[in-house]
C-alpha positions as CSV (number, residue, x, y, z in Angstrom):
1,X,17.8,2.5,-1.9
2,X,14.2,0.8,-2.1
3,X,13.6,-2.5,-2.7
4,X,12.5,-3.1,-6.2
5,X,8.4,-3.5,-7.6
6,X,6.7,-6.6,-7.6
7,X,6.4,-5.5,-11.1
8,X,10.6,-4.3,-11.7
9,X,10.8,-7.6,-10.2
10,X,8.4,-9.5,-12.4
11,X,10.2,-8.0,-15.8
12,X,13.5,-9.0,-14.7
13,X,12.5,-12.6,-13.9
14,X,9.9,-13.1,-16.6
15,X,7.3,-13.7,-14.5
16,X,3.9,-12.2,-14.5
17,X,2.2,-9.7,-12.5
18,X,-1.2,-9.6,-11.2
19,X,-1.9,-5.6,-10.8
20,X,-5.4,-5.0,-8.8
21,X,-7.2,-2.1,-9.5
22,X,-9.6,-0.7,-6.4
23,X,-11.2,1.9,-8.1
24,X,-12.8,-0.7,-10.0
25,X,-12.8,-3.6,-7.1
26,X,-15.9,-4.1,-4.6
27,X,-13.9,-6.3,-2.3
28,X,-16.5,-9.4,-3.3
29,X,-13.0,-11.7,-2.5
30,X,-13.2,-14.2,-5.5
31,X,-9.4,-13.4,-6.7
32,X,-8.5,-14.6,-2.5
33,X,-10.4,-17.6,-3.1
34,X,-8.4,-18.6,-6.0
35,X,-5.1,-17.0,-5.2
36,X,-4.5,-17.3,-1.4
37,X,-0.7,-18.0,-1.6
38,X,-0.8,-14.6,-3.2
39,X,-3.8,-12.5,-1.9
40,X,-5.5,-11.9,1.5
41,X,-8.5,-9.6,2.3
42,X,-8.1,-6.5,4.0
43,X,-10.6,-5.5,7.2
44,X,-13.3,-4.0,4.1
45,X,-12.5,-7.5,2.2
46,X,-10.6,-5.8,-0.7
47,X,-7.3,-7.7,-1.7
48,X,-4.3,-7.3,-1.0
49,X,-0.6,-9.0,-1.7
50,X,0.6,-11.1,1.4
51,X,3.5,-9.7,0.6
52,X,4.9,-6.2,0.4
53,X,5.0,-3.0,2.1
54,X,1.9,-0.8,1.9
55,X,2.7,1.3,-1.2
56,X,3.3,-2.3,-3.2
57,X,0.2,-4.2,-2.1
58,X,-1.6,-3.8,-5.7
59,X,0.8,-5.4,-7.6
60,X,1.7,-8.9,-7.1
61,X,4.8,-11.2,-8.5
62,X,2.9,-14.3,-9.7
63,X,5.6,-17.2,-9.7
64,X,5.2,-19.1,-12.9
65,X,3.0,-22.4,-10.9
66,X,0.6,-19.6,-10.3
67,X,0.4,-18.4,-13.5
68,X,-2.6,-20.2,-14.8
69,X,-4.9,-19.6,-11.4
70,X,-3.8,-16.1,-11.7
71,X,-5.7,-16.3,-15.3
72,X,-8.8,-17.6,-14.1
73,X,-9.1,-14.7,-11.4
74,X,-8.8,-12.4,-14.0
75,X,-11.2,-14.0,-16.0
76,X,-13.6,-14.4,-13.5
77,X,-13.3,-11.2,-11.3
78,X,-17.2,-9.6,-11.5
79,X,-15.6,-5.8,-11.8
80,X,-12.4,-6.5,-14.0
81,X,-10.5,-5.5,-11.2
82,X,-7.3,-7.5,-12.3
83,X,-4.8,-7.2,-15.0
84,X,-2.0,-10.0,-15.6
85,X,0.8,-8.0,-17.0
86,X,4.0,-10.1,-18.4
87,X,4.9,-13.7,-18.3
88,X,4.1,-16.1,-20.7
């Protein structure tokens, strides 16, 4: 049995998730700069969750402390790469 989605995970805590969308990304880095205990950059500079095996990596488990910066990247991304799904 896998271990559950960031985003399985998310619903059954009632936190948020942050979901990243490369099709739309350009890898510019802004969401890392405001979300590093979430995000890092991969070698082309497109996020990625720290945590998380390969096929999970787009979809992040934002604890509620986080909540709020998690916002702001969303707000601010340049492509509207991000979504914040859930949470309060």
């Amino acid at each position: 049995m896998s271990a559950p989605s960031a985003g399985r995970r998310a619903a059954e805590t009632g936190t948020a998730t942050l979901h990243i969308d490369w099709t739309l990304c350009d890898g510019r880095g802004l969401c890392t700069e405001l979300l590093p205990e979430l995000l890092e950059r991969d070698e082309w500079g497109y996020p990625l969750a720290r945590r998380g095996d390969a096929s999970s990596r787009s979809d992040v488990a934002v604890p509620a402390r986080l909540t709020e910066a998690a916002r702001d990247a969303v707000a601010l991304c340049p492509r509207a790469a991000l979504r914040l799904r859930g949470g309060s």
